[in-house]
Backbone as XML, in Angstrom:
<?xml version="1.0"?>
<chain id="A" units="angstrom">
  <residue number="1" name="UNK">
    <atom name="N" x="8.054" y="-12.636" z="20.075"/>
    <atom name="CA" x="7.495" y="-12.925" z="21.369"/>
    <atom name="C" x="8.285" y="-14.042" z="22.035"/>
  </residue>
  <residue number="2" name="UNK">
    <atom name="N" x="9.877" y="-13.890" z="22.007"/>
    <atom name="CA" x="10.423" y="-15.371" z="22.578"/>
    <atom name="C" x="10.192" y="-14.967" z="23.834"/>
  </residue>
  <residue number="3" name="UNK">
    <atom name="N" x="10.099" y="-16.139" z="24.844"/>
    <atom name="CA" x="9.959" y="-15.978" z="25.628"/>
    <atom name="C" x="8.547" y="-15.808" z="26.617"/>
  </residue>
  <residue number="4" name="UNK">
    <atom name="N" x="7.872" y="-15.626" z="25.898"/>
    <atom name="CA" x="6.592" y="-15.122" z="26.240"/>
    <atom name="C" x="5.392" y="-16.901" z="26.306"/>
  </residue>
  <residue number="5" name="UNK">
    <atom name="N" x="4.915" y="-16.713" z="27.901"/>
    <atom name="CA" x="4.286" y="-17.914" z="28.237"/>
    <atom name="C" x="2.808" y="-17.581" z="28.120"/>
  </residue>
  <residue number="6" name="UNK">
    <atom name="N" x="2.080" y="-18.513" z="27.970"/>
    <atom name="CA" x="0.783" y="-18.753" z="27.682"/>
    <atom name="C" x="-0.206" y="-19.566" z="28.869"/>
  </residue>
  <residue number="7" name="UNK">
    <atom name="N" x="-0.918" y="-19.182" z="29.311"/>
    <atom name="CA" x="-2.027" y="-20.037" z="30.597"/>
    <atom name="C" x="-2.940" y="-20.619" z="29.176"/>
  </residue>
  <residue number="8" name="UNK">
    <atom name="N" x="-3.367" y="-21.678" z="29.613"/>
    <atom name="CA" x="-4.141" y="-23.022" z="28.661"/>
    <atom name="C" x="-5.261" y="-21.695" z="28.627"/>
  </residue>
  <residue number="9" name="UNK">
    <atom name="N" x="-5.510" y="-21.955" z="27.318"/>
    <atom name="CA" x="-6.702" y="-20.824" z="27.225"/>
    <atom name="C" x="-6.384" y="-19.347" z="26.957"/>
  </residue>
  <residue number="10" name="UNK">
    <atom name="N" x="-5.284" y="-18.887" z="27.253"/>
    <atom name="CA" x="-4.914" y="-17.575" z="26.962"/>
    <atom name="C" x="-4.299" y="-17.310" z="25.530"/>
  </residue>
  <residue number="11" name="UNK">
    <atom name="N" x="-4.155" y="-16.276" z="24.844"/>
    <atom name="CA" x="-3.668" y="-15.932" z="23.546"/>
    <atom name="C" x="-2.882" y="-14.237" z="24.016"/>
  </residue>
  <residue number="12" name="UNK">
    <atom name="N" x="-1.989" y="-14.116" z="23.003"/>
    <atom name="CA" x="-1.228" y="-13.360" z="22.791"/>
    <atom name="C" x="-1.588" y="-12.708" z="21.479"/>
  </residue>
  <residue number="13" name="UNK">
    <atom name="N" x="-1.372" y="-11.166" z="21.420"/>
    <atom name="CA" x="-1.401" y="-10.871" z="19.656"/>
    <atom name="C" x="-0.019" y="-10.080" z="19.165"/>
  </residue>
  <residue number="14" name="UNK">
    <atom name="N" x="0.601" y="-10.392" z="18.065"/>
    <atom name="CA" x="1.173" y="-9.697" z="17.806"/>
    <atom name="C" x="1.450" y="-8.725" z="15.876"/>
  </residue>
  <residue number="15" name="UNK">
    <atom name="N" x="1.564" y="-7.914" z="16.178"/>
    <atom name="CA" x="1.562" y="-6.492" z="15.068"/>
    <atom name="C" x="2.774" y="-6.323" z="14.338"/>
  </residue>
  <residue number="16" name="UNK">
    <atom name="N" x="2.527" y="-6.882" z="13.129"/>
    <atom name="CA" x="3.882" y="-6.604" z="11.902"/>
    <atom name="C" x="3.730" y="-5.828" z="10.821"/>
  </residue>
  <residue number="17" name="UNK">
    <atom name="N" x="4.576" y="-4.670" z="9.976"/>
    <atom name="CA" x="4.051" y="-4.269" z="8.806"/>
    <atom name="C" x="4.896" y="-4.710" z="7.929"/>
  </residue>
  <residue number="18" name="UNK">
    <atom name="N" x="4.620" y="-5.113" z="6.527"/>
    <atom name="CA" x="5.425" y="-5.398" z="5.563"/>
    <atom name="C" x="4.827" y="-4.696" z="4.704"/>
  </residue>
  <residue number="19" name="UNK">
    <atom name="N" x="6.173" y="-4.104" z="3.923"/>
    <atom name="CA" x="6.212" y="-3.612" z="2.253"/>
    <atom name="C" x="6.040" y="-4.341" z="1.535"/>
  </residue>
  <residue number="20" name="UNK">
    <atom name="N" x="4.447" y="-4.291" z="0.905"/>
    <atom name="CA" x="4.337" y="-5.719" z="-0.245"/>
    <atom name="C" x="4.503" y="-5.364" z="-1.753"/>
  </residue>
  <residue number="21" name="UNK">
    <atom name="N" x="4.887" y="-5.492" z="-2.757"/>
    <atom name="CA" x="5.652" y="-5.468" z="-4.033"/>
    <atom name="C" x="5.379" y="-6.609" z="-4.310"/>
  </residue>
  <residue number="22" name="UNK">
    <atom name="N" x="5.077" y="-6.285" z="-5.639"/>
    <atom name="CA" x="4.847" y="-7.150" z="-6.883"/>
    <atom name="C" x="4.181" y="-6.731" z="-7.892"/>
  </residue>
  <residue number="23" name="UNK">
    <atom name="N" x="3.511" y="-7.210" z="-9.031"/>
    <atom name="CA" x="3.158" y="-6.913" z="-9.989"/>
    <atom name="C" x="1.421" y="-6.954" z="-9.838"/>
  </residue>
  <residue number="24" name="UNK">
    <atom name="N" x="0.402" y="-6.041" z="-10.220"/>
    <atom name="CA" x="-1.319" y="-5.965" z="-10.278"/>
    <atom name="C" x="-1.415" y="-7.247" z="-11.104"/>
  </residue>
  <residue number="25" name="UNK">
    <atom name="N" x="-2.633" y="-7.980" z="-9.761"/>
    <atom name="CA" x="-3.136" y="-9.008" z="-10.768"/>
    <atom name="C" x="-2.509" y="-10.361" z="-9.866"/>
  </residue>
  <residue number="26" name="UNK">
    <atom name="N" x="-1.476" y="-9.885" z="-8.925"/>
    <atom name="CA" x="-0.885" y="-10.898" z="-8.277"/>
    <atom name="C" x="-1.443" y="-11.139" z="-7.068"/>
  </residue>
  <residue number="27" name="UNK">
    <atom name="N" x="-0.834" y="-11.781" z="-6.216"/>
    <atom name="CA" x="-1.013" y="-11.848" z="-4.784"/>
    <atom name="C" x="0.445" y="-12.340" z="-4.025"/>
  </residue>
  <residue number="28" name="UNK">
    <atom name="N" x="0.331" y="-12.302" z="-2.553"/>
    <atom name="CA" x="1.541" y="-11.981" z="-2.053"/>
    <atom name="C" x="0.932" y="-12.704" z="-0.684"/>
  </residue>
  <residue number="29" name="UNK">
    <atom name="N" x="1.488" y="-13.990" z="-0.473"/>
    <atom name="CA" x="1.098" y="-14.518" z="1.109"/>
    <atom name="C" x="2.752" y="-14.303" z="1.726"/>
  </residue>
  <residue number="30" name="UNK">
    <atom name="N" x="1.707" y="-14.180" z="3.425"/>
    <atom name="CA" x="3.358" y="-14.379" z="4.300"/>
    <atom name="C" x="2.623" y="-14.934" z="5.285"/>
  </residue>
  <residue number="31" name="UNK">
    <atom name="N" x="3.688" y="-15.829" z="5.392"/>
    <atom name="CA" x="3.077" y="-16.915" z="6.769"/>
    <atom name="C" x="4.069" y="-16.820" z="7.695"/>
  </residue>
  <residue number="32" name="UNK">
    <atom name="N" x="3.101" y="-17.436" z="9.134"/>
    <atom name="CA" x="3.959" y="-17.241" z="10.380"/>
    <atom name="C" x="3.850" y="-18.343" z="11.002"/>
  </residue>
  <residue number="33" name="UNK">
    <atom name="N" x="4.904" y="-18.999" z="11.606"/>
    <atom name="CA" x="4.818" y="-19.957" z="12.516"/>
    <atom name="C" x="5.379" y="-19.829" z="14.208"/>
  </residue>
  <residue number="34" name="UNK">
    <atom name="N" x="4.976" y="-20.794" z="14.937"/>
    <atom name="CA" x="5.046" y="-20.537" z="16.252"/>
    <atom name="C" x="5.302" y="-21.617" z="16.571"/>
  </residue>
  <residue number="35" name="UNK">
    <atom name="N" x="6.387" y="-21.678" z="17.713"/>
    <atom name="CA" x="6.787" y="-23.017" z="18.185"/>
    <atom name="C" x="7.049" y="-22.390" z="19.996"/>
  </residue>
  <residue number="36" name="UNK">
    <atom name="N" x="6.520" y="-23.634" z="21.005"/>
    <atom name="CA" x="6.646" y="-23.661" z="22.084"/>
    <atom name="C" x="6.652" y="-24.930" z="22.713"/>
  </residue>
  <residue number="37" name="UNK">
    <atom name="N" x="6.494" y="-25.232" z="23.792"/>
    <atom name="CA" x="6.326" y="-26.181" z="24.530"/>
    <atom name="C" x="6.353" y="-26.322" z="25.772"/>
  </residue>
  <residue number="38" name="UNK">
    <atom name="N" x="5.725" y="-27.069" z="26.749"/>
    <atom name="CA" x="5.451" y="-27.248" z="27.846"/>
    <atom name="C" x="6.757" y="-27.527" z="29.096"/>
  </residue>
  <residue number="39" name="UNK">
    <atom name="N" x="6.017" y="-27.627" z="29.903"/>
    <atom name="CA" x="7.287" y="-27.751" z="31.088"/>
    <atom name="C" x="7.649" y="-29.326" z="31.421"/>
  </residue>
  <residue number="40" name="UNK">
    <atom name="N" x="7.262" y="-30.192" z="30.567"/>
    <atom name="CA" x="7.336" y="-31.803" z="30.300"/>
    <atom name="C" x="8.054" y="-31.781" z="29.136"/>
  </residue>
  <residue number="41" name="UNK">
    <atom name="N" x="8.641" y="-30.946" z="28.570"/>
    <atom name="CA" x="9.278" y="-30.712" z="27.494"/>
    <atom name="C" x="8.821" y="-31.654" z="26.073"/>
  </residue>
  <residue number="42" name="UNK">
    <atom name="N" x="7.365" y="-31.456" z="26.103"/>
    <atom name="CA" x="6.820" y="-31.313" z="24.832"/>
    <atom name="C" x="6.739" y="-30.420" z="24.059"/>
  </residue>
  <residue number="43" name="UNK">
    <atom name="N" x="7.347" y="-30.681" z="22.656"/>
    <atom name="CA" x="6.784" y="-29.296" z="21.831"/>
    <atom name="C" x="5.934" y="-29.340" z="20.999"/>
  </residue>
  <residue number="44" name="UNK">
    <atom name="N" x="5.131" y="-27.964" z="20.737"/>
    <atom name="CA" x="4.478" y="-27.712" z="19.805"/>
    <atom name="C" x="4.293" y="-26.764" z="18.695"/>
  </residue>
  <residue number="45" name="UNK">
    <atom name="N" x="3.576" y="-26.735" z="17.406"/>
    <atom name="CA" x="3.740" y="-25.583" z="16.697"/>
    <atom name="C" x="2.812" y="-25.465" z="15.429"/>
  </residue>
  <residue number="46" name="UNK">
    <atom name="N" x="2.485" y="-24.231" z="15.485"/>
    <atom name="CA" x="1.548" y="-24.164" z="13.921"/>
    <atom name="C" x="1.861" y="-23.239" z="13.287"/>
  </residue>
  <residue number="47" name="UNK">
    <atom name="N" x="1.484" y="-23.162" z="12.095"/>
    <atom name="CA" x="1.838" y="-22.055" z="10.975"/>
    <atom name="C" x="0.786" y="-21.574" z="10.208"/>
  </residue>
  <residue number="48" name="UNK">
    <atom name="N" x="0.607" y="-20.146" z="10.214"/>
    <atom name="CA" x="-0.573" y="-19.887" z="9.105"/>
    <atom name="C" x="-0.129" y="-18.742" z="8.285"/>
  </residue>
  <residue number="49" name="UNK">
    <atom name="N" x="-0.723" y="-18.531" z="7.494"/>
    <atom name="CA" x="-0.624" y="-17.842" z="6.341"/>
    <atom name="C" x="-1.353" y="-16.879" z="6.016"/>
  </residue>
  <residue number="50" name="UNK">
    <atom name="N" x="-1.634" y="-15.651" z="5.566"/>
    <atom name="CA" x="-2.548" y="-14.683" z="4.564"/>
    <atom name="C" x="-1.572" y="-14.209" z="3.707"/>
  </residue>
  <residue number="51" name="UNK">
    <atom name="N" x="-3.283" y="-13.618" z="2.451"/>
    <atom name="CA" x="-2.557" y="-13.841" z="0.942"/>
    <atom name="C" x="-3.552" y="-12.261" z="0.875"/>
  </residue>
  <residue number="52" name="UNK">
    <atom name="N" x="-2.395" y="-11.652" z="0.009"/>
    <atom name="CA" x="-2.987" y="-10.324" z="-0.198"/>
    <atom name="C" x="-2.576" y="-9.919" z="-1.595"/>
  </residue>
  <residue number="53" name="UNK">
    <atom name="N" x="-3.994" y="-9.643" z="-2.353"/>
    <atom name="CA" x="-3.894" y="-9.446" z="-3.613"/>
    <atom name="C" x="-3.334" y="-8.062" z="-4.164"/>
  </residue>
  <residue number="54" name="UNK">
    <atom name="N" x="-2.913" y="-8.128" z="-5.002"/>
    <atom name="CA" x="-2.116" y="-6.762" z="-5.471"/>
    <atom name="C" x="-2.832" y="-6.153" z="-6.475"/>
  </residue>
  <residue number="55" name="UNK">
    <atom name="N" x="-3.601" y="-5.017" z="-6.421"/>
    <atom name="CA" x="-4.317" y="-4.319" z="-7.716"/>
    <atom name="C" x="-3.480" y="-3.040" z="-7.797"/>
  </residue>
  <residue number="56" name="UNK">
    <atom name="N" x="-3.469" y="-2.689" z="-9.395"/>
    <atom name="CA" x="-2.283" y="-2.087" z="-10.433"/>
    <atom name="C" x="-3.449" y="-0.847" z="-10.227"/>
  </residue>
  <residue number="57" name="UNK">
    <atom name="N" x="-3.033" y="0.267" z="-9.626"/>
    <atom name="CA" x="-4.223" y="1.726" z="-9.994"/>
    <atom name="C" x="-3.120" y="2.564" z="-10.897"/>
  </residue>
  <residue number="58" name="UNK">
    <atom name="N" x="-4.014" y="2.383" z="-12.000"/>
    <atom name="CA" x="-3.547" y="2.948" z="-13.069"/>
    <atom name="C" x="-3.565" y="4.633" z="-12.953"/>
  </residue>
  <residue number="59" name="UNK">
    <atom name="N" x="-2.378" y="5.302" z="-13.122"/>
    <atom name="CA" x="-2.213" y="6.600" z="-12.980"/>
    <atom name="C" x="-2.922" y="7.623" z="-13.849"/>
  </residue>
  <residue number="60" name="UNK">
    <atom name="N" x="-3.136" y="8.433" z="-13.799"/>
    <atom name="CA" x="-4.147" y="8.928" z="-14.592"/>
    <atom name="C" x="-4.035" y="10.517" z="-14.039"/>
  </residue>
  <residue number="61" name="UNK">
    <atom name="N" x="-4.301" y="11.630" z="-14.917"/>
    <atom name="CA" x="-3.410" y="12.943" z="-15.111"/>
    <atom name="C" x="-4.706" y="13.807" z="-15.859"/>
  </residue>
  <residue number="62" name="UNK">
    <atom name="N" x="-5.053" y="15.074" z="-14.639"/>
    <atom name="CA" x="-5.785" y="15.643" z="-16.357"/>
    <atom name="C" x="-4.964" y="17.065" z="-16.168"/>
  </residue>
  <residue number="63" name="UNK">
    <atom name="N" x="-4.783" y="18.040" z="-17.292"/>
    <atom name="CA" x="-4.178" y="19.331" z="-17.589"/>
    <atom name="C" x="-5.377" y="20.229" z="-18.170"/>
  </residue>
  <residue number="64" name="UNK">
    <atom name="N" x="-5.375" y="21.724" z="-17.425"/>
    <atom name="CA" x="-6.458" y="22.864" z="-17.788"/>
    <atom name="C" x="-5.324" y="23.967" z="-17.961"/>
  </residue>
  <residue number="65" name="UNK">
    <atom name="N" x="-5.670" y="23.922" z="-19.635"/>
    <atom name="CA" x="-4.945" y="25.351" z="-19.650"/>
    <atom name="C" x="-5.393" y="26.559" z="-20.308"/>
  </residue>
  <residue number="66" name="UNK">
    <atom name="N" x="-5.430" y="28.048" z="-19.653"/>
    <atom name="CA" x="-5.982" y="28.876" z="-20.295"/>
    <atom name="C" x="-5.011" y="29.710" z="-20.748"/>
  </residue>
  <residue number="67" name="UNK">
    <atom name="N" x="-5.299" y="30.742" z="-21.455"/>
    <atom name="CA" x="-5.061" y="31.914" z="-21.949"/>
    <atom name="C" x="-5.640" y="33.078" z="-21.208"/>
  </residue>
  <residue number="68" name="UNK">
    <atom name="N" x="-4.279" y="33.699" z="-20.663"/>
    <atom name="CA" x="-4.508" y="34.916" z="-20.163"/>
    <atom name="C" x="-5.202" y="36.199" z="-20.639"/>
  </residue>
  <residue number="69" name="UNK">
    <atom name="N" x="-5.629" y="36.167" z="-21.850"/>
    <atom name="CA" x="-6.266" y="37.244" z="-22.954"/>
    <atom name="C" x="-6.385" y="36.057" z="-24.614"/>
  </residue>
  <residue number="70" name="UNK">
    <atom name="N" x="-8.312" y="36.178" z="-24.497"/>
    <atom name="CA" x="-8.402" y="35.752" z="-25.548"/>
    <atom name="C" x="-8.324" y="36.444" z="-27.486"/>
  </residue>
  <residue number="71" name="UNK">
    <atom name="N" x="-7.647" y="37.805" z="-27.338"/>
    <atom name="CA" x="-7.236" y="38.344" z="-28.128"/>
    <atom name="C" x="-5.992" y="39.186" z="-27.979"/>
  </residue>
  <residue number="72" name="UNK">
    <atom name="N" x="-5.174" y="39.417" z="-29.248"/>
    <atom name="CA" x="-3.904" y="40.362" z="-29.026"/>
    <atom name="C" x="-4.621" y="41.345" z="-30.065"/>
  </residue>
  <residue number="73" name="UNK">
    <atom name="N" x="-4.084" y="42.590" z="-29.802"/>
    <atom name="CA" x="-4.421" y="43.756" z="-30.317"/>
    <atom name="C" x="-3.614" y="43.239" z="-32.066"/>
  </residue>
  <residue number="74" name="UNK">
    <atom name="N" x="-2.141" y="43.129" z="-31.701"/>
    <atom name="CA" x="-1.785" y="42.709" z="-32.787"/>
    <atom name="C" x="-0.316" y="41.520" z="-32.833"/>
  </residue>
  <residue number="75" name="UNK">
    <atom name="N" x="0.144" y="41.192" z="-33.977"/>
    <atom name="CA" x="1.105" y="40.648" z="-33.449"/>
    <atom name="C" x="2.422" y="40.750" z="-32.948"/>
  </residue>
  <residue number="76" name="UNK">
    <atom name="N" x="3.027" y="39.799" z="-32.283"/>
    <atom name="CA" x="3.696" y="39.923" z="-31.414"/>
    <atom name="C" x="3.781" y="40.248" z="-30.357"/>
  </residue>
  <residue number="77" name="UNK">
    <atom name="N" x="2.607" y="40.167" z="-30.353"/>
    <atom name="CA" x="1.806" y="40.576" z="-28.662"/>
    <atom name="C" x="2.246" y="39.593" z="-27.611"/>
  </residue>
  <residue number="78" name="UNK">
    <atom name="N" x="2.533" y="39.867" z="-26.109"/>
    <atom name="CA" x="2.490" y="38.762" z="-25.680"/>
    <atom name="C" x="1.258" y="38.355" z="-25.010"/>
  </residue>
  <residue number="79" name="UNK">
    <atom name="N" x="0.859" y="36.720" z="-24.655"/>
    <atom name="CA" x="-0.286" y="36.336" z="-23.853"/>
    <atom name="C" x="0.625" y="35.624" z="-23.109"/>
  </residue>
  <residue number="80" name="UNK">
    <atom name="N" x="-0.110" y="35.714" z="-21.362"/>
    <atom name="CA" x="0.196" y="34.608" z="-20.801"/>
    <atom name="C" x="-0.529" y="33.322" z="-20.280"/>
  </residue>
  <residue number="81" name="UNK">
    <atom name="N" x="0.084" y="32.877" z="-20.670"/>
    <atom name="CA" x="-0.491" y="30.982" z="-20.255"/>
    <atom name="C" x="-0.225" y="30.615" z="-18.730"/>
  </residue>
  <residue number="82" name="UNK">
    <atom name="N" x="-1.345" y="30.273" z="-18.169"/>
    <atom name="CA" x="-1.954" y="29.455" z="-17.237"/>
    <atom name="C" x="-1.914" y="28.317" z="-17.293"/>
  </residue>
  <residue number="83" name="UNK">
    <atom name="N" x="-1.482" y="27.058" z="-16.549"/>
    <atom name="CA" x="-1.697" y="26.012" z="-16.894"/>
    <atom name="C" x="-2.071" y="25.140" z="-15.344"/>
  </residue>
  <residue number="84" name="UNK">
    <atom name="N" x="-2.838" y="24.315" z="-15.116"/>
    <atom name="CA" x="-3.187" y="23.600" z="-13.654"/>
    <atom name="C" x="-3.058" y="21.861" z="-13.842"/>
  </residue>
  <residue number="85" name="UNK">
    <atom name="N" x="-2.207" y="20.821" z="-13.523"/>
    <atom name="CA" x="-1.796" y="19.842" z="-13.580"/>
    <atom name="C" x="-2.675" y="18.763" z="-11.990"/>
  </residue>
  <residue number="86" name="UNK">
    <atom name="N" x="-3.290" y="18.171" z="-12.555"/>
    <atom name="CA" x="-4.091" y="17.335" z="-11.256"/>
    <atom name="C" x="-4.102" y="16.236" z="-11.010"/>
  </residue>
  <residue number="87" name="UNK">
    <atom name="N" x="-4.053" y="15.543" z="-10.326"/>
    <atom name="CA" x="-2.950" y="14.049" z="-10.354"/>
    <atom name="C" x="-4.511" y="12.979" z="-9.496"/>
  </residue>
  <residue number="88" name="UNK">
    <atom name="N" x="-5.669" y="12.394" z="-10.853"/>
    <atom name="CA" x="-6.838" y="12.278" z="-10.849"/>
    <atom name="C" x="-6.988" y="10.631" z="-10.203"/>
  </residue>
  <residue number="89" name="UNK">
    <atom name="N" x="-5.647" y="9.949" z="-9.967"/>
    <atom name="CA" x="-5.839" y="8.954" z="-9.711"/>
    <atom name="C" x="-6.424" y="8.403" z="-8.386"/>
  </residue>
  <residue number="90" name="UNK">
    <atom name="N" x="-6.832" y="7.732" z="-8.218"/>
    <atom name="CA" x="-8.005" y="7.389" z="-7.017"/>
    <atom name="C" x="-6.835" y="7.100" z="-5.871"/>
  </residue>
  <residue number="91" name="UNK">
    <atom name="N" x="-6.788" y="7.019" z="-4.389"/>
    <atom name="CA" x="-6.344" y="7.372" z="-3.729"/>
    <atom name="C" x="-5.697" y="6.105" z="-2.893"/>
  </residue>
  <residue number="92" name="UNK">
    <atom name="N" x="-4.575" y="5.542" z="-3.475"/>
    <atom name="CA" x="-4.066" y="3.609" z="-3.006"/>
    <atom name="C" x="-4.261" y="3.640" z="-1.238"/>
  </residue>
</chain>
């Protein structure tokens, strides 16, 4: 927002995304600061921060598999296998 002036009393917002990485169990702050100043060429400035915790969702898998015919006449028969793979982990 350089550049961008303020009336006493007015606010501005502005919208960032970051890729946060790290390890479950952690947390991850990013802070922002702001500097301006007046037309008396005073300056000013503050900085703040948020902290965002990182939880580990553990992956988790279930497998259903059938048999296409639960008997062979004899051996060497062939059966075919079915198998359905489902990816059970809750949704980050």
């Amino acid at each position: 927002m350089i550049g961008a002036t303020l009336a006493p009393g007015a606010s501005k917002s502005c919208v960032f995304t970051v890729r946060v990485s790290g390890d479950g169990g952690t947390s991850v702050s990013d802070v922002v600061t702001v500097h301006g100043g007046d037309d008396d060429g005073n300056d000013v400035s503050d900085t703040d921060d948020a902290t965002v915790d990182i939880n580990d969702v553990v992956p988790t898998v279930a497998i259903t598999k059938t048999a296409g015919s639960a008997t062979v006449a004899e051996p060497g028969a062939n059966v075919t296998f079915t198998f359905l793979i489902e990816n059970t982990a809750p949704k980050q």
